[in-house]
C-alpha positions as CSV (number, residue, x, y, z in Angstrom):
1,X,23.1,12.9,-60.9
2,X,26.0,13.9,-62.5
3,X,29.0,15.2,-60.9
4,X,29.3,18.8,-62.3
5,X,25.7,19.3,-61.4
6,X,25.7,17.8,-58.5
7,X,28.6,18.1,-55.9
8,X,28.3,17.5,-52.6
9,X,28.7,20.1,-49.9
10,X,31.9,18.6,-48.9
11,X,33.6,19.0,-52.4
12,X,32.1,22.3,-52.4
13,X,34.2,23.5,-48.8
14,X,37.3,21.5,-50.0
15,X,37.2,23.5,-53.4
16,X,36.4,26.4,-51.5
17,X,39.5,26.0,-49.2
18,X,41.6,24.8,-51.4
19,X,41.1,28.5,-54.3
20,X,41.8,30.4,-50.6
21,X,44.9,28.7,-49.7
22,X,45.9,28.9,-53.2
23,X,45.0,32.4,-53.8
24,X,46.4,34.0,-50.5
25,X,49.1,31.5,-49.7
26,X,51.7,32.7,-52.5
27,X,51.5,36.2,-51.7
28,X,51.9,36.0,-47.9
29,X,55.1,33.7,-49.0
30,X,56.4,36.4,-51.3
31,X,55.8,39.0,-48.4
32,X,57.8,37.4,-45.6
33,X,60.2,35.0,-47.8
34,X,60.4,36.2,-50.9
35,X,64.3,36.9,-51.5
36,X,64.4,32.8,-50.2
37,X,62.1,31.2,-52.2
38,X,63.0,33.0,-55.8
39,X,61.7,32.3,-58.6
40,X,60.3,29.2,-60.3
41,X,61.0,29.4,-63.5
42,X,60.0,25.9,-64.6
43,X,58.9,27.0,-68.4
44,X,61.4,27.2,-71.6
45,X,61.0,30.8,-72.3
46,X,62.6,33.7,-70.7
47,X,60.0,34.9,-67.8
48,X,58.6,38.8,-67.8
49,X,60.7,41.3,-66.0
50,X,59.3,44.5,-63.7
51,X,58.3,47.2,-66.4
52,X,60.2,50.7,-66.6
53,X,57.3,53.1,-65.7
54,X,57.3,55.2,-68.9
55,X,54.0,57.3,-69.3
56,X,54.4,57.6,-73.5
57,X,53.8,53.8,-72.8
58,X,51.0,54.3,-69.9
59,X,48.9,51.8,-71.7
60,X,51.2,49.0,-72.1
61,X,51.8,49.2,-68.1
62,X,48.7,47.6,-66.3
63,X,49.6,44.4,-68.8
64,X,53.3,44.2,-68.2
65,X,52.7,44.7,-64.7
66,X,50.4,41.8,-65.0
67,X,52.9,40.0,-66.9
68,X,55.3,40.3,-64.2
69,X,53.9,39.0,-61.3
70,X,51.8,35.9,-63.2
71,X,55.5,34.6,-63.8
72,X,57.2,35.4,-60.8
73,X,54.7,33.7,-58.6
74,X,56.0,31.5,-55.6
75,X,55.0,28.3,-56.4
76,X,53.6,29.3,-59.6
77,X,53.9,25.9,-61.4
78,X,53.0,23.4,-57.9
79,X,49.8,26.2,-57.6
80,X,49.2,25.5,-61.7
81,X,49.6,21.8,-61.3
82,X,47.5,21.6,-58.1
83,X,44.8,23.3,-59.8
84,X,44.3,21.5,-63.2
85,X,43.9,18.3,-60.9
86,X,41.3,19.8,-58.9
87,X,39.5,21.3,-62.0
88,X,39.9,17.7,-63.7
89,X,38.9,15.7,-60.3
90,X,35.6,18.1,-59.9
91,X,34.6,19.7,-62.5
92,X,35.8,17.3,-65.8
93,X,37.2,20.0,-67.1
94,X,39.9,21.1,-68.9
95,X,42.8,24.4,-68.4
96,X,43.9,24.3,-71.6
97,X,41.3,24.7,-74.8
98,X,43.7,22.5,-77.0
99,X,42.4,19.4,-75.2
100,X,38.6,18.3,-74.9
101,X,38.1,16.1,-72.0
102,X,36.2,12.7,-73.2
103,X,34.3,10.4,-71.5
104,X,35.9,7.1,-70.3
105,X,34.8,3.4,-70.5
106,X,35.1,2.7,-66.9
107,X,34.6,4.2,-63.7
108,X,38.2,5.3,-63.5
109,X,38.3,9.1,-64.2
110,X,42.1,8.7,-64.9
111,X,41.0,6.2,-67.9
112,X,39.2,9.5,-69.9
113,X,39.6,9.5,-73.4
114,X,41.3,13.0,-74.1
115,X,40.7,14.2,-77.8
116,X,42.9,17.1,-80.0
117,X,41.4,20.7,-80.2
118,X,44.4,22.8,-81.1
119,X,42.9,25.4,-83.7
120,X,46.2,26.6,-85.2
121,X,46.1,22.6,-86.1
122,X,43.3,22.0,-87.7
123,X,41.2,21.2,-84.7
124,X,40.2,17.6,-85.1
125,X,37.1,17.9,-82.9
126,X,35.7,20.9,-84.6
127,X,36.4,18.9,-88.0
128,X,34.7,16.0,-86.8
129,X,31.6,17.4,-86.3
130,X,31.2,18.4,-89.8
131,X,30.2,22.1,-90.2
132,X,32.6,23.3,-92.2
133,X,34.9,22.2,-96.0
134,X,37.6,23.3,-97.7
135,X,37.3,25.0,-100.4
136,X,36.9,24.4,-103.8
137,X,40.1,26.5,-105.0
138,X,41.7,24.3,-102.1
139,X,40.8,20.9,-103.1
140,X,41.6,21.6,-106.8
141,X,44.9,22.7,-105.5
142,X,45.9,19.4,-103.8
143,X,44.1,17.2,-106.4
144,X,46.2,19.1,-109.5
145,X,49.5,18.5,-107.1
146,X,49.0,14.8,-106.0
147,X,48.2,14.5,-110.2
148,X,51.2,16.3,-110.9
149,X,53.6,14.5,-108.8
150,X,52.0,11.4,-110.0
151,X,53.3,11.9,-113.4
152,X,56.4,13.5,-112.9
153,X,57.7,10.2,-110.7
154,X,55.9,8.1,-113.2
155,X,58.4,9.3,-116.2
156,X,61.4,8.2,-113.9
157,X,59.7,4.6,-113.5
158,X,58.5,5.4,-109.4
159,X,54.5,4.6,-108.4
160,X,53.2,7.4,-106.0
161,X,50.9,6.8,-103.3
162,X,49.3,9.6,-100.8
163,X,48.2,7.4,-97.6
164,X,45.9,10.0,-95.1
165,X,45.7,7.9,-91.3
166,X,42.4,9.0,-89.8
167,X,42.0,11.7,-86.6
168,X,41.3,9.7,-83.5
169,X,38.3,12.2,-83.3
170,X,37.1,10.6,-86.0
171,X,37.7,6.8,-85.0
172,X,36.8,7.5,-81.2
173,X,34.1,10.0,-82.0
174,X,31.9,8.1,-79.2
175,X,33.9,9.2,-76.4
176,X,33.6,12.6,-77.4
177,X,31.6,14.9,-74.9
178,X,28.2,14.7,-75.4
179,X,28.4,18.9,-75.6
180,X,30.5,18.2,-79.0
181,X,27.2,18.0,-81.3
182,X,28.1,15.6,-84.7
183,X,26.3,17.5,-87.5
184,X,27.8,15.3,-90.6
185,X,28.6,11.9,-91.0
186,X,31.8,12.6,-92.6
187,X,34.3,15.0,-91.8
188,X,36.0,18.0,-93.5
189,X,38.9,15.8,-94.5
190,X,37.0,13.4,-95.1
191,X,34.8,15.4,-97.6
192,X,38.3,16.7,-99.3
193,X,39.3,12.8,-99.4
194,X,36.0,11.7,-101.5
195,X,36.8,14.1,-103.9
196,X,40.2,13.3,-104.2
197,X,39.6,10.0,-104.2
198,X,37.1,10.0,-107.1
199,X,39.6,11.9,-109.1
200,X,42.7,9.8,-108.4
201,X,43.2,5.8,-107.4
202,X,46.6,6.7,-106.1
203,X,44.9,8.7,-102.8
204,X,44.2,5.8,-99.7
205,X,42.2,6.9,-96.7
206,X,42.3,4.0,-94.0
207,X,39.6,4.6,-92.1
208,X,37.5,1.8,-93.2
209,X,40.0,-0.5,-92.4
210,X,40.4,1.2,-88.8
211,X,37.1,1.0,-88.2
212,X,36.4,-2.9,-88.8
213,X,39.4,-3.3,-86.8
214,X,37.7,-1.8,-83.6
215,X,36.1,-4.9,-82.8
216,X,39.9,-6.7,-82.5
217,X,40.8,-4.3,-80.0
218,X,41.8,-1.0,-78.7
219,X,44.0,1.1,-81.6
220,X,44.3,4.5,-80.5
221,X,45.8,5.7,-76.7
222,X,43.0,7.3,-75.0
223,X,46.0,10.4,-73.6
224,X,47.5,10.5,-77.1
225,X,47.1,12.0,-80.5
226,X,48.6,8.9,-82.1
227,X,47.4,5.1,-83.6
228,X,48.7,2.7,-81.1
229,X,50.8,-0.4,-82.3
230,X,47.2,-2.2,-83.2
231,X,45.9,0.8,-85.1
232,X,49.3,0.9,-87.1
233,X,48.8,-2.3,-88.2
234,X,45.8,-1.7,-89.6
235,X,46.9,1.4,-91.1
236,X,49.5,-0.8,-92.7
237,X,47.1,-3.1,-93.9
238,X,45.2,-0.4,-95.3
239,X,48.4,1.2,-97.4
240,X,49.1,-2.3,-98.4
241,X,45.6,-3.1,-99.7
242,X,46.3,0.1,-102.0
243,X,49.7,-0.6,-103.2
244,X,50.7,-4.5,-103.6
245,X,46.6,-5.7,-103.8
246,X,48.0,-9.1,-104.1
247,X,50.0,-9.3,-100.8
248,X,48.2,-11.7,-98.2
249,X,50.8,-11.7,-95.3
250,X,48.8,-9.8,-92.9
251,X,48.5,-12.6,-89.6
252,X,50.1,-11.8,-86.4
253,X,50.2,-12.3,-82.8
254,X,48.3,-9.4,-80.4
255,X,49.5,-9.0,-76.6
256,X,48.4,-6.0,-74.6
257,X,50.1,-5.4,-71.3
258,X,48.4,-4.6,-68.1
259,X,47.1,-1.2,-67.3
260,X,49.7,1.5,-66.4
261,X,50.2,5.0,-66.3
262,X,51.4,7.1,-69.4
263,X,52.5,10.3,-69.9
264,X,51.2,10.7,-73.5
265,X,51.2,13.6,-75.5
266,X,47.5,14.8,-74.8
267,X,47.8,14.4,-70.8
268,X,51.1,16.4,-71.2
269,X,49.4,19.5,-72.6
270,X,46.2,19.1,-70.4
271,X,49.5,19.6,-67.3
272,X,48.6,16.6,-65.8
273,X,51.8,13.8,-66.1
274,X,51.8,10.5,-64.3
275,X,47.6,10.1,-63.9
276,X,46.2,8.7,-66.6
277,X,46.2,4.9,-66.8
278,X,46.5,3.4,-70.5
279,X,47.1,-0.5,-71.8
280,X,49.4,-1.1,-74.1
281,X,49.1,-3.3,-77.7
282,X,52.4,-4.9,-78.5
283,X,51.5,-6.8,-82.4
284,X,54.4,-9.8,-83.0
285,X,54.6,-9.6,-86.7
286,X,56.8,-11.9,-89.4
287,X,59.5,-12.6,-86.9
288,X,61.6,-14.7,-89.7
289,X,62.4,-11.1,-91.5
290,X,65.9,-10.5,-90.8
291,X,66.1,-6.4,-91.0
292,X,69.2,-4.2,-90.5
293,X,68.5,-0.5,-89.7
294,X,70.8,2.3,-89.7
295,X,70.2,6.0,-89.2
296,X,71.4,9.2,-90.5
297,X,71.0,13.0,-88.4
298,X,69.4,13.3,-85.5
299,X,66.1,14.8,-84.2
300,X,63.3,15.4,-86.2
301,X,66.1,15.5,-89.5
302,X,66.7,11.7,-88.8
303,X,66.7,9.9,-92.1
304,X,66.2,5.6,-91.3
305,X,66.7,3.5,-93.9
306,X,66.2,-0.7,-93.1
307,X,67.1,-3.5,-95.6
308,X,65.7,-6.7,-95.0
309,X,67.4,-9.9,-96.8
310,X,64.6,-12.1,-96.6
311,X,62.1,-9.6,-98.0
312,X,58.2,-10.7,-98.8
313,X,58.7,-8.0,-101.8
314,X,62.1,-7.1,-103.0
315,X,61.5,-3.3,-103.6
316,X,62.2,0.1,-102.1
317,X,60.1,2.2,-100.1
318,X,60.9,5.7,-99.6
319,X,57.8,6.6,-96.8
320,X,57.7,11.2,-95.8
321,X,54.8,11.5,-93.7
322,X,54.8,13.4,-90.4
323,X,54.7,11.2,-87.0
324,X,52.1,8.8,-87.6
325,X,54.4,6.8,-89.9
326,X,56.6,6.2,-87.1
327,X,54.4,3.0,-85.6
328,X,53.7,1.6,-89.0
329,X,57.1,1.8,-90.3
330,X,58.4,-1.0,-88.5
331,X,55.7,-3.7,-90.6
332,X,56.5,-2.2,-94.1
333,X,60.7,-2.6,-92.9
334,X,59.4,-6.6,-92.2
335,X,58.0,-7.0,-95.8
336,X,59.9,-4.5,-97.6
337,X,63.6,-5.2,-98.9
338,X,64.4,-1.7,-98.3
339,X,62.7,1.2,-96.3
340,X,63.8,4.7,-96.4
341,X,61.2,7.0,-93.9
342,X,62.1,10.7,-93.7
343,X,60.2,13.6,-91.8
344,X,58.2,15.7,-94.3
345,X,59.3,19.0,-92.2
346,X,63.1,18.2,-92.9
347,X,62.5,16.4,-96.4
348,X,64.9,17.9,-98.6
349,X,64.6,17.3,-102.7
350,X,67.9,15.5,-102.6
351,X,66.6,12.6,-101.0
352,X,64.3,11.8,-104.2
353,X,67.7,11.1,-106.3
354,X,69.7,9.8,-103.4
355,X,67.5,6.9,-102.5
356,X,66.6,5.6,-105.7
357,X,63.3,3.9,-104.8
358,X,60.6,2.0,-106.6
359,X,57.5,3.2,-104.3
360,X,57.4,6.9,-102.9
361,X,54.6,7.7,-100.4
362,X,53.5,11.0,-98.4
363,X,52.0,9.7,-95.3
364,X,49.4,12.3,-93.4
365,X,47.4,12.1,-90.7
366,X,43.6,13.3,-91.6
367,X,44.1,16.9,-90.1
368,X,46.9,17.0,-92.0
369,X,45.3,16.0,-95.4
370,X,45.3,19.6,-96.8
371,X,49.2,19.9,-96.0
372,X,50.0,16.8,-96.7
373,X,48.4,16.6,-100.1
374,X,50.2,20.3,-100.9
375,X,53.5,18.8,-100.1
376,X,56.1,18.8,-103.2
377,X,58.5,16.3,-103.3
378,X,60.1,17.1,-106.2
């Protein structure tokens, strides 16, 4: 029987206990040691303060009031934190509707496969099961742009490339919940992608290549949004397929440490840090390249730029792409003789004159496509 339809009566007195100690303890705290405990304000915002009682604003009140005492709580974040586990330990479920609890190749609860659901980002999961596509005014859009800037950097002698790296949603869509019903085959960005990829060679999707590759080994973190080392590779292989189709260089050496705990991104917003076990893939690739890297800025502005003097292919790469880029970068800086990746959010037009390159690509992960394939780099 399954565990949410079937808990024992022993879970059901623990959870029972455990909602009354958590629901009466704080107060009685607050009562008797209030001005000693003060308050916890663990969160990077500015907590509420006790409302003014005003009665042109009488409607505003109840909600303020509410307000007030949610974030001035004893214990407010140790109650929160306590709480998510239990939910997660009993009931499989999730706090927070930006992450979709998975299922998990072992018996090991804190080996889950969490998957993306943020709906002011796309929402992966809803995208993957296929209900929706952009429309028609939209894909024109991005096709006419990714044509555009095709021929504008072809004038100036510089082959453009738009490289989409596929949702984990997509790759992983086997883990999903079996309540998370898959109604098409292919995705919305992946519907957007086969049109844009009928309509212009220069667009390369690297699913396909992710997917042969699952056989090899594990490519995405279960607790992450991102491609792991592995799937970078792959991802790189893919890119190069589409933009030096005669380079064979793609052999390398796979070691994946032992289990351990990770606090990736996905387990972070879920509010659960230092419980999810994940193994890491460490790829050993072209170890005789001899790359110098330096960086410019700081934060999400930082510019990197690598020159390698024992190059595979003696060109420049300027790579803007959004995080995803970040594990593959350090395979194109091994075959590359020069790499310059910059953040797409802090691109600035500038850079297209300053680093004169031979190859320009926008990298975007598949929720991203729409963005990504909007972007304007000149």
């Amino acid at each position: 029987m399954k565990k949410k339809e079937g808990m024992n009566k022993f879970q059901k007195y623990v959870t029972i206990g455990v909602f009354v100690l958590l629901f009466f303890v704080p107060g009685i705290a607050w009562i008797f040691c209030g001005e000693v405990i003060g308050d916890d304000n663990s969160e990077n915002r500015k907590l509420a303060e006790m409302p003014e009682f005003d009665i042109a604003e009488i409607e505003k009140y109840p909600k303020q009031i509410d307000d007030y005492y949610s974030d001035h709580t004893p214990f407010r974040k140790i109650i929160k934190d306590i709480w998510t586990v239990i939910n997660y330990e009993v009931f499989r479920d999730s706090t927070t509707k930006d992450v979709v609890i998975g299922k998990s190749d072992s018996k090991n609860g804190n080996e889950a496969w969490l998957f993306y659901a943020k709906k002011t980002d796309s929402n992966p999961v809803a995208s993957v099961q296929g209900v929706t596509r952009h429309s028609d005014d939209a894909v024109k859009r991005v096709s006419e742009n990714i044509k555009n800037t095709t021929e504008q950097l072809g004038k100036s002698g510089k082959k453009f490339y738009f490289f989409v790296a596929p949702n984990k949603e997509n790759v992983y869509r086997e883990y999903l919940p079996d309540d998370v019903k898959i109604f098409d085959e292919k995705s919305r960005d992946e519907k957007l992608l086969d049109t844009l990829m009928v309509k212009q060679d220069n667009v390369i999707y690297a699913k396909d290549e992710i997917m042969k590759a699952k056989e090899v080994g594990q490519l995405y973190y279960k607790q992450d949004t991102h491609w792991n080392n592995l799937g970078a590779f792959y991802g790189f292989k893919a890119l190069m397929q589409g933009i030096e189709p005669g380079f064979k260089g793609f052999e390398y050496e796979l070691q994946y440490a032992k289990p351990q705990v990770h606090n990736r991104d996905l387990a972070r917003f879920l509010g659960m840090k230092n419980y999810f076990v994940d193994t890491k893939a460490e790829v050993k690739y072209k170890e005789d390249s001899k790359v110098q890297i330096r960086k410019e800025g700081e934060g999400d502005a930082m510019i990197e730029i690598s020159t390698n003097s024992n190059p595979d292919i003696a060109k420049t790469v300027m790579l803007v792409g959004d995080s995803y880029r970040g594990a593959m970068l350090p395979y194109l800086q091994k075959v590359f003789y020069k790499v310059v990746s910059i953040n797409r959010n802090t691109y600035e037009k500038s850079s297209m004159e300053r680093f004169d390159s031979d190859t320009v690509i926008i990298e975007a992960v598949e929720r991203n496509t729409m963005s990504g394939g909007s972007f304007k780099l000149i």
